[in-house]
C-alpha positions as CSV (number, residue, x, y, z in Angstrom):
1,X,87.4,82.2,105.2
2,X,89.2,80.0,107.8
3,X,87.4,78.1,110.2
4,X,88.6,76.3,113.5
5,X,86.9,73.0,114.3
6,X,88.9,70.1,115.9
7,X,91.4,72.1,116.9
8,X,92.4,72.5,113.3
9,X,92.1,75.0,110.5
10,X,90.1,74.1,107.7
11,X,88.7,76.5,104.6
12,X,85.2,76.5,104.1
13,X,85.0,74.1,101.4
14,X,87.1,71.6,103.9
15,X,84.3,72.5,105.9
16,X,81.7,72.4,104.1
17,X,83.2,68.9,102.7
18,X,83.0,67.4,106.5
19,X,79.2,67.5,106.3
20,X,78.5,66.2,102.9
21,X,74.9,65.5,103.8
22,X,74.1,68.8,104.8
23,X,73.0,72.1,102.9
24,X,74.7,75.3,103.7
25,X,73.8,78.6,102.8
26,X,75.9,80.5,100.7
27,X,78.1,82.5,102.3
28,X,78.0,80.5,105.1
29,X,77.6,83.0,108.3
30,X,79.4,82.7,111.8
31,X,75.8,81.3,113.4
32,X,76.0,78.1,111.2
33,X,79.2,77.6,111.5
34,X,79.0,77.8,114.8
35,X,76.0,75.4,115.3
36,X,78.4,72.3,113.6
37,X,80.9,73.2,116.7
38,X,83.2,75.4,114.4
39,X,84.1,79.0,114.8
40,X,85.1,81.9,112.4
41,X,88.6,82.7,112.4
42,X,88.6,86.3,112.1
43,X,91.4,88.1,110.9
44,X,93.9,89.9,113.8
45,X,96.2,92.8,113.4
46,X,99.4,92.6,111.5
47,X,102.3,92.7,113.3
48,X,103.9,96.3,112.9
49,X,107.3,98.1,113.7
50,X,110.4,96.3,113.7
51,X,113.3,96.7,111.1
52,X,113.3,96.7,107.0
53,X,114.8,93.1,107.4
54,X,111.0,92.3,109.2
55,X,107.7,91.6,108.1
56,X,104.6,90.4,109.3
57,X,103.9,86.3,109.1
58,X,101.4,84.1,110.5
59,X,102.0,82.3,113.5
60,X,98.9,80.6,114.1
61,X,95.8,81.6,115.6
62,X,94.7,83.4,119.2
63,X,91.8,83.2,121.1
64,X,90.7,86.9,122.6
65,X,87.6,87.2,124.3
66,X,86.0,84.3,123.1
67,X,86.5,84.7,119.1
68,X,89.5,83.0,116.9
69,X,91.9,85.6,115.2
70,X,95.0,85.2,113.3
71,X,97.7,85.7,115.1
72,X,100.8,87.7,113.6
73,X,104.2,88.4,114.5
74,X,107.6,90.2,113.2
75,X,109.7,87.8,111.2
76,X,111.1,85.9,110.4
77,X,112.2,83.9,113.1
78,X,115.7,82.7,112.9
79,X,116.6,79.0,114.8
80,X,120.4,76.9,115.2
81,X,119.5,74.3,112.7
82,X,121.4,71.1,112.1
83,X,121.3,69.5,108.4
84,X,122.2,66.0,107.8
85,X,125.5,66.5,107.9
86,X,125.6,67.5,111.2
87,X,126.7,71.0,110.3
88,X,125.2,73.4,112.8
89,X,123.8,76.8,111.4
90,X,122.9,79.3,114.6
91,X,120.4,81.3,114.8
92,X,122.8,84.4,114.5
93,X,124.5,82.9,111.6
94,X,121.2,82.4,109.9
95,X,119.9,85.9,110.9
96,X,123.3,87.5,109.4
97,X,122.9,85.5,105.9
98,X,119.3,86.3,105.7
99,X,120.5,90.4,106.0
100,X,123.1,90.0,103.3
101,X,120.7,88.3,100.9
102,X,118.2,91.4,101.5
103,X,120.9,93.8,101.4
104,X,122.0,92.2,97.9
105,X,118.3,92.3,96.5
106,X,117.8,95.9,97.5
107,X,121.1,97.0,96.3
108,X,120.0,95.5,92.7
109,X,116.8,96.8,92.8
110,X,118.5,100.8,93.7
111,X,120.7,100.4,90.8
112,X,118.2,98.8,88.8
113,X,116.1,102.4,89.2
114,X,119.3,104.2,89.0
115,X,120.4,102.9,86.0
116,X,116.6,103.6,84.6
117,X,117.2,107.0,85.0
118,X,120.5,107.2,84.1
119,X,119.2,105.7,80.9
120,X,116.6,108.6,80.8
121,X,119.4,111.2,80.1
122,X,121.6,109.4,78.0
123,X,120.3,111.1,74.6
124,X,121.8,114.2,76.3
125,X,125.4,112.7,76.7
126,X,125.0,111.2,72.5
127,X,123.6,114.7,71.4
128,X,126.1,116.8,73.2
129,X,128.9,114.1,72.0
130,X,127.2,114.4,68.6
131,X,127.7,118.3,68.2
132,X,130.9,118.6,70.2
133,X,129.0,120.6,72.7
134,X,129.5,120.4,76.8
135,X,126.8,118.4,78.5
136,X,124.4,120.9,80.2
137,X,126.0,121.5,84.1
138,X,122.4,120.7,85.8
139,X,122.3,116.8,83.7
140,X,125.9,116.1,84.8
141,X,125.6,117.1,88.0
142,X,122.5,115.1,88.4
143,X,124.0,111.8,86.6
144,X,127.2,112.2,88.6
145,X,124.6,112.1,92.0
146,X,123.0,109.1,90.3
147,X,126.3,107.2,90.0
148,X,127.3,108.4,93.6
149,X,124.0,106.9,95.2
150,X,125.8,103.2,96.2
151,X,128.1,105.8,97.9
152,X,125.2,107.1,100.4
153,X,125.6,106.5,104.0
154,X,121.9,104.7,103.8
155,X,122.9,102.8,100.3
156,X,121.1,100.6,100.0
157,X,117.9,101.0,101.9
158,X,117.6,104.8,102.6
159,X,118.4,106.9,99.4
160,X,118.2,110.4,98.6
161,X,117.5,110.6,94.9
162,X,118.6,113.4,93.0
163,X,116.5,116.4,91.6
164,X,115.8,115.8,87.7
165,X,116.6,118.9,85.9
């Protein structure tokens, strides 16, 4: 539980730590909190929509009639930055690095899955290679759509897996 006193944030044990002399019930409930001047920080709505680079972060906390919530919002929020250098970083040039490292983690993780099932059929390739047989049409065709997926308009965050045979 977060509590607002101060104009700061504090947990309840920070809380509870501010009054040393004083016992608390356990849990402690909004009415005692309230009658040491603090009040419950309850917890607001995620922030929602927004693209697969997004997700929702804190950003502090809102007062809405008369109760504390968290607040949330659709991140993350990208800045111009200067390091000590004095190399300037833009907000746009931040935003577009931030994209390629996502679009580099999800591409790993597709193939990871791919190769995973992949993997999964691979005693039909050694047994058919082991008789001198032809690999069944419906397992080719579907490891041939397996090693086409980085090919997919969507690669690599909207795939259309293949049907297993």
């Amino acid at each position: 539980m977060q509590i607002k006193i101060n104009d700061t944030t504090v947990s309840e044990q920070a809380f509870r730590a501010m009054f040393p002399s004083t016992s608390m019930p356990r849990p402690l409930t909004e009415a005692v909190i309230n009658s040491f001047g603090g009040a419950v920080i309850f917890e607001g709505p995620q922030a929602t929509g927004g693209s697969v680079y997004q997700y929702s972060q804190g950003a502090g906390v809102e007062q809405i009639d008369g109760k504390w919530f968290t607040k949330y919002v659709l991140g993350p929020v990208f800045t111009t930055t200067t390091d000590e250098a004095g190399v300037v970083t833009t907000a746009a040039e931040a935003e577009a690095a931030y994209k390629a490292m996502k679009d580099a983690e999800q591409a790993k993780s597709v193939r990871a899955s791919r190769d995973a099932k992949l993997a999964a059929t691979d005693w039909v390739v050694i047994k058919a290679t082991e008789t001198s047989t032809a690999i069944p049409a419906d397992v080719a065709a579907e490891r041939q759509a397996l090693r086409d997926i980085t090919e997919q308009a969507g690669f690599p965050w909207t795939i259309e897996w293949p049907e297993q045979p």
